[in-house]
Structures are given as structure tokens and as C-alpha cells.
N, C-alpha and C positions, 0 to 999 in steps of 0.2 A: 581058880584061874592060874596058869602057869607066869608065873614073874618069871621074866629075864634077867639071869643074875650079869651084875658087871663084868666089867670086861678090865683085865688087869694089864698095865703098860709098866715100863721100865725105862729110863734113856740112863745110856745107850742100853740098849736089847737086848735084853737077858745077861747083862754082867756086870762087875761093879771090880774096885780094888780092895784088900783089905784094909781096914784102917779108913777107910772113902764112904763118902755120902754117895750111896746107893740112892735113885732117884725113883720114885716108882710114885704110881697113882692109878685111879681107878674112874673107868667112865661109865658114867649110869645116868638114868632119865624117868624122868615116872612116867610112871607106865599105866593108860587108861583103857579099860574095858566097856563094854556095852552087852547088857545081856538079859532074859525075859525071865522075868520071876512072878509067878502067880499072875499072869496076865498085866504084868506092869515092865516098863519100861526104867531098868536099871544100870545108873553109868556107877562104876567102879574106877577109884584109882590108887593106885599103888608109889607112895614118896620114898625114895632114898632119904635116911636123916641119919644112919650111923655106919662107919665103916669099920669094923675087926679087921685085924691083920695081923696073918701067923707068917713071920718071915723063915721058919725054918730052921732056925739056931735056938729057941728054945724062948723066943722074945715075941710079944705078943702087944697090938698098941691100937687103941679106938678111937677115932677120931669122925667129928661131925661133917665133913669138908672131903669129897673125891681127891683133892690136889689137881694138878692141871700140870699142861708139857711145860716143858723149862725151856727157854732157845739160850744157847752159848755159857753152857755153866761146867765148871769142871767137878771134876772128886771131891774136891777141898770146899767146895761151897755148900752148903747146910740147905738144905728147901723144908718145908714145911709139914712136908710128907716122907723125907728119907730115910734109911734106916744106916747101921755105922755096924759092918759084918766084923768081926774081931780075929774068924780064923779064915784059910782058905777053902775051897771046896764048892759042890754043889746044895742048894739049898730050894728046898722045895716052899713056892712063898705063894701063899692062901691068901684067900680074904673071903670075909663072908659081911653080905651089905643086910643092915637092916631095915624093912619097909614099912611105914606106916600107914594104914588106909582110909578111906574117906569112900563113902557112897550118897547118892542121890537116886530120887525115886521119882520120873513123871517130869524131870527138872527141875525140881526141885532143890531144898539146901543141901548144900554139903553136911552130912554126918562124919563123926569120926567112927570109926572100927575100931574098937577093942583091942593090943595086942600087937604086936609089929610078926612079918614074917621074915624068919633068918635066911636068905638066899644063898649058896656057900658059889662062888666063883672057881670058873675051871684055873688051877692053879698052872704058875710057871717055874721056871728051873733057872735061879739064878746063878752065874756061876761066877766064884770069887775069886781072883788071882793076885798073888803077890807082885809087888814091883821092889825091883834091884837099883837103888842110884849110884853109878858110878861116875867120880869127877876125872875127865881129860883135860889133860895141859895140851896133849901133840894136836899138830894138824893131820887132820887124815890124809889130804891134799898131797903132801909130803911121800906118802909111801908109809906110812907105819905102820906097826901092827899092834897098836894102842888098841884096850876094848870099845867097840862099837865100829871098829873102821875096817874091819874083815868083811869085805863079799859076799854074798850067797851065790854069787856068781862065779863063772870063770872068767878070767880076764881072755 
């Protein structure tokens, strides 16, 4: 039976800071079949119960729990699920879910299934950029040409 592997999210999308809590999580659902086996009527299901994650830097981490979206968090806040990228660049970030399953027969009880199946999710391209702090005293207002108060524009 074909499992549907997860589906991998990032906030914000596809990028993170170096040094910053990259936010990322994974949405899955079990997933039930129905199907005829020796003239009997068979419901299958298939549970998410562990999540791998290869983030692309060489860092690899398992956890029991999808995570879930954040609303109003920055770089600097830590979630339960995030990874902390150390260099710059692009990074190719996996997961792969594992499913445990359960069958019934005639409707019967739930059986377990031997075995979990390792699903590998289409992976994403995280990309990591540095940030520069620079401290101003001027006012831009003023006419300067302090860093951050130059234009992209023409006046």
C-alpha cells in the first residue's frame, strides 16, 4: 500500500539566519486503507510515531512529535522542533517519517503489524544567510549618509 510521505514546512520558507532557530516541522496523518484479501474484507492503517531529520549540515535528530506552525516568533526563540545552522549556504533538509501499522479483518480488532515503514519525504532547500549589525547614532531624516540611510532609489 503506497503511504504518503510527510510533507516538510519551514517558517519563514525555506530560510533561516546563521546562529538562528531555523523553525521547521512536518505534517502527516495516518493513513487508512481498505482492501480484499482472500475474500475478506480488510481495513489497514498506517501511524506516524517517529520523525528523522537530516538537516544537511551533517546533523541528524528523531523526534516523536510532527511540531506544528509557530505564529509571531523570531530567530532568537528556540521551538521544539528547530535546528541552529552554524555556517552559511544552502542546505538540503530531509526527513524521513516512520509508520507503524495496525490491521483489521471483517471489523474486527485492531492487530498490530510487525515492523514500522520508513517513508523518506520530498526534501527542501534551506537557505542560510548571514546578518551584519550595524549601530547608527545619525538621523537619516537629516540628509546623511550614515549606513542603512542610502536609497535604492533616485531621489
Amino acid at each position: 500500500m503506497p503511504i504518503s510521505a510527510s510533507t516538510i514546512f519551514s517558517q519563514p520558507e525555506s530560510f533561516s539566519l546563521r546562529n538562528g532557530h531555523a523553525h521547521m516541522y512536518a505534517e502527516s496523518k495516518t493513513q487508512n486503507f481498505n482492501i480484499e484479501l482472500f475474500d475478506q474484507a480488510v481495513r489497514v492503517r498506517a501511524i506516524p510515531v517517529t520523525y528523522v531529520w537530516s538537516y544537511g549540515d551533517g546533523t541528524t535528530r528523531s523526534l516523536n512529535f510532527p511540531g506544528a506552525p509557530m505564529a509571531q516568533r523570531g530567530f532568537d526563540e528556540p521551538t521544539s522542533t528547530s535546528h541552529v545552522y552554524k555556517d552559511t549556504g544552502d542546505f538540503g533538509v530531509g526527513l524521513t517519517t516512520r509508520f507503524r501499522g495496525e490491521y483489521s479483518t471483517e471489523g474486527g480488532p485492531w492487530t498490530p503489524i510487525p515492523g514500522v515503514a520508513n517513508v523518506p519525504s520530498q526534501p527542501i532547500t534551506m537557505s542560510v544567510w548571514r546578518t551584519k549589525k550595524i549601530l547608527v547614532a545619525d538621523n537619516c531624516n537629516q540628509g546623511t549618509s550614515a549606513p542603512g540611510c542610502d536609497s535604492l532609489f533616485e531621489d
